[in-house]
TIPAKE-47916 format. One record per residue (C-alpha): residue number from 0; chain; x, y, z. Coordinates in steps of 0.05 Angstrom, whole numbers, plus 5000, padded with zeros to 4 digits. Layout:
BEGIN
R_NUM_A_X_Y_Z
...
END
This chain:
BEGIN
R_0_A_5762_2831_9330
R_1_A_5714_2890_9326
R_2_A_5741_2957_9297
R_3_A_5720_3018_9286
R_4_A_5744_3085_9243
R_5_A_5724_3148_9265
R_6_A_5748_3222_9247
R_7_A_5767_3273_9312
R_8_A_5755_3339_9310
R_9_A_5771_3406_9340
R_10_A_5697_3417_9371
R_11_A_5703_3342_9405
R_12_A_5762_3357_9441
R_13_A_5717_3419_9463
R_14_A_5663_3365_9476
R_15_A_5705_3326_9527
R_16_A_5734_3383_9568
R_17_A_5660_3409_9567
R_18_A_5642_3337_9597
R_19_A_5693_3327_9644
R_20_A_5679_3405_9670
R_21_A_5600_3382_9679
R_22_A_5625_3332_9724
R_23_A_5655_3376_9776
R_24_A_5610_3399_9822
R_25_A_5638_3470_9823
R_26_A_5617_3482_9751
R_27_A_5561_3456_9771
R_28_A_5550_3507_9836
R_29_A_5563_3567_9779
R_30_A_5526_3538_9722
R_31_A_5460_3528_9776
R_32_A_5475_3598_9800
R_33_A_5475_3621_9731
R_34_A_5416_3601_9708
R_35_A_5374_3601_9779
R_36_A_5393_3654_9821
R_37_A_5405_3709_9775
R_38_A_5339_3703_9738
R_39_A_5308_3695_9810
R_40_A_5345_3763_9835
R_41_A_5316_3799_9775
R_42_A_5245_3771_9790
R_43_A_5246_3795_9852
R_44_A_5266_3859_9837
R_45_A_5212_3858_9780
R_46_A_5148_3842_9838
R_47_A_5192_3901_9879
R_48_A_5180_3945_9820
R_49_A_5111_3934_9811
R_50_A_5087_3937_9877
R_51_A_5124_3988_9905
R_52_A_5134_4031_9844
R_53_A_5075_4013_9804
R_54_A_5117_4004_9750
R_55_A_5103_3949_9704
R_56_A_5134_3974_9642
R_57_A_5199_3972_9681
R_58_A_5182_3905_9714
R_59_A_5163_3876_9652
R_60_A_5224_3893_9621
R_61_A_5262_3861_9684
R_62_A_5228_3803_9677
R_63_A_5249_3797_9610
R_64_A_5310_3798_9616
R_65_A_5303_3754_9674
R_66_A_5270_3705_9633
R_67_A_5328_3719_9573
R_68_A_5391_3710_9626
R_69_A_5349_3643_9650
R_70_A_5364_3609_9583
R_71_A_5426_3653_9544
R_72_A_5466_3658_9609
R_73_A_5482_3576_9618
R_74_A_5491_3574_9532
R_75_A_5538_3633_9537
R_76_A_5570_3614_9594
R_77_A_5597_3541_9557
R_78_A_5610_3571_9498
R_79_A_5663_3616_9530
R_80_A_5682_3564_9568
R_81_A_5700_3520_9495
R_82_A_5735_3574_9474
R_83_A_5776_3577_9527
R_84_A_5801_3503_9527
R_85_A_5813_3501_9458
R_86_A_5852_3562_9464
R_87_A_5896_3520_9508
R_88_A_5924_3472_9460
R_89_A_5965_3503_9417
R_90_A_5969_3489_9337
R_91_A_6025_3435_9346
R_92_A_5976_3396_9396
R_93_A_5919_3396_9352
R_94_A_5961_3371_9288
R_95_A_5980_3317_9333
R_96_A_5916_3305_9360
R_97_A_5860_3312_9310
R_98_A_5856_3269_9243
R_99_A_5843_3193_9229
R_100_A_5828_3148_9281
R_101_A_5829_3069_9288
R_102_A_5805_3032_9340
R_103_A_5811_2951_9341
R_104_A_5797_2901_9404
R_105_A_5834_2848_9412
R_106_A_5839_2795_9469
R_107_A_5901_2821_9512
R_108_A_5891_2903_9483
R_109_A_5857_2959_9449
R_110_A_5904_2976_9393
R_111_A_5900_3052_9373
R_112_A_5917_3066_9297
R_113_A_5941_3136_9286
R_114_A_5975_3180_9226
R_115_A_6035_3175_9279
R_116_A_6035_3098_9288
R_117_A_5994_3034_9325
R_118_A_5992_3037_9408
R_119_A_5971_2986_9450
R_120_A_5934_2994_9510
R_121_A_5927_2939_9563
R_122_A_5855_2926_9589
R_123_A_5871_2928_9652
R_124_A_5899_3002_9636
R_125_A_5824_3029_9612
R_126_A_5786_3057_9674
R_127_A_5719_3052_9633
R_128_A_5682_3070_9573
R_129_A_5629_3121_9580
R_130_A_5578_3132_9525
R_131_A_5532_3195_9516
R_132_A_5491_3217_9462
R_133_A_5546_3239_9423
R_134_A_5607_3205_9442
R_135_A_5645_3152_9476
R_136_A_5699_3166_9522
R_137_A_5744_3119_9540
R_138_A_5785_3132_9598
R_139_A_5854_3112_9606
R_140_A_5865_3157_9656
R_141_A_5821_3207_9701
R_142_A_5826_3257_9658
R_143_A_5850_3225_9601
R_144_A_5805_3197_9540
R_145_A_5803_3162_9479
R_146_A_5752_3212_9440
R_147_A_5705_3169_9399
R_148_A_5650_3223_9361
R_149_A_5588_3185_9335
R_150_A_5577_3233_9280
R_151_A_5643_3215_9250
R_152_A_5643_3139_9256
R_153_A_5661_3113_9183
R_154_A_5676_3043_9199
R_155_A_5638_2995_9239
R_156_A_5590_2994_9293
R_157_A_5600_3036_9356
R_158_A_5545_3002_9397
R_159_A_5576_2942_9395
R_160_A_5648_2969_9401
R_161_A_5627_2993_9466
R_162_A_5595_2938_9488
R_163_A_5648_2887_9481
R_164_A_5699_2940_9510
R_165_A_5661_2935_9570
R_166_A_5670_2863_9568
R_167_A_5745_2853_9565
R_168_A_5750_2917_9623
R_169_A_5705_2875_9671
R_170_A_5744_2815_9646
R_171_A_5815_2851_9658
R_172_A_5794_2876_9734
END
């Protein structure tokens, strides 16, 4: 039986709604126009300023800020869009949520250990497991996540945990 202890915290429930939000491809659409068109808008008008107007202190300044929207705009942009998700769980959904965390495989489930209590959760109830640099999600649901941070692993080895997670979900399908 593998296991693994891990601590969740406010910023990786932030983390997952951020990843499941980079998945859509209208966020995608705004982020691209974000950091694309804009800047390309204010380029334009910059070569419109020079060679109409001759102006290159006011081009260069358009440019720079062209250049400054190119790479603050997309930052700005998800860190409004954090603080907007975690302002929609309220203080009683975050107790609940965020804390100690347990995760154990064994043959016919993935048992979840919790402050609250154990849950089990069939394999054949996981969707998948998908890793990132960061974290592993893994989905019981389509929107719906177990949120494993590897910063805050304490216990075991995620690698593996993942690994053989994959395993019994190809196994259970």
């Amino acid at each position: 039986m593998t296991e693994i202890e891990y601590e969740l915290r406010e910023i990786d429930l932030a983390a997952f709604n951020e990843h499941q939000l980079s998945q859509t491809e209208a966020i995608q659409r705004l982020m691209r126009r974000y950091q694309v068109t804009m800047p390309g808008v204010l380029a334009v008008t910059a070569f419109f300023l020079i060679f109409y107007f001759r102006e290159a202190a006011s081009a260069a300044f358009v440019g720079v800020v062209a250049v400054f929207w190119a790479f603050l705009a997309p930052a700005f942009f998800r860190w409004r869009m954090r603080a907007r998700m975690l302002s929609l769980y309220s203080d009683e959904d975050k107790s609940r949520l965020l804390g100690k965390y347990a995760l154990r495989i064994e043959p016919k489930a993935l048992v979840e250990l919790t402050p609250n209590g154990e849950s089990r959760i069939g394999w054949n109830e996981v969707l998948r497991v998908e890793a990132t640099k960061k974290y592993a999600f893994i989905f019981v649901d389509h929107q719906t996540a177990l949120i494993v941070p590897r910063k805050t692993v304490r216990k075991g080895n995620l690698h593996d945990f993942v690994r053989e997670a994959d395993q019994r979900i190809e196994a259970a399908e």
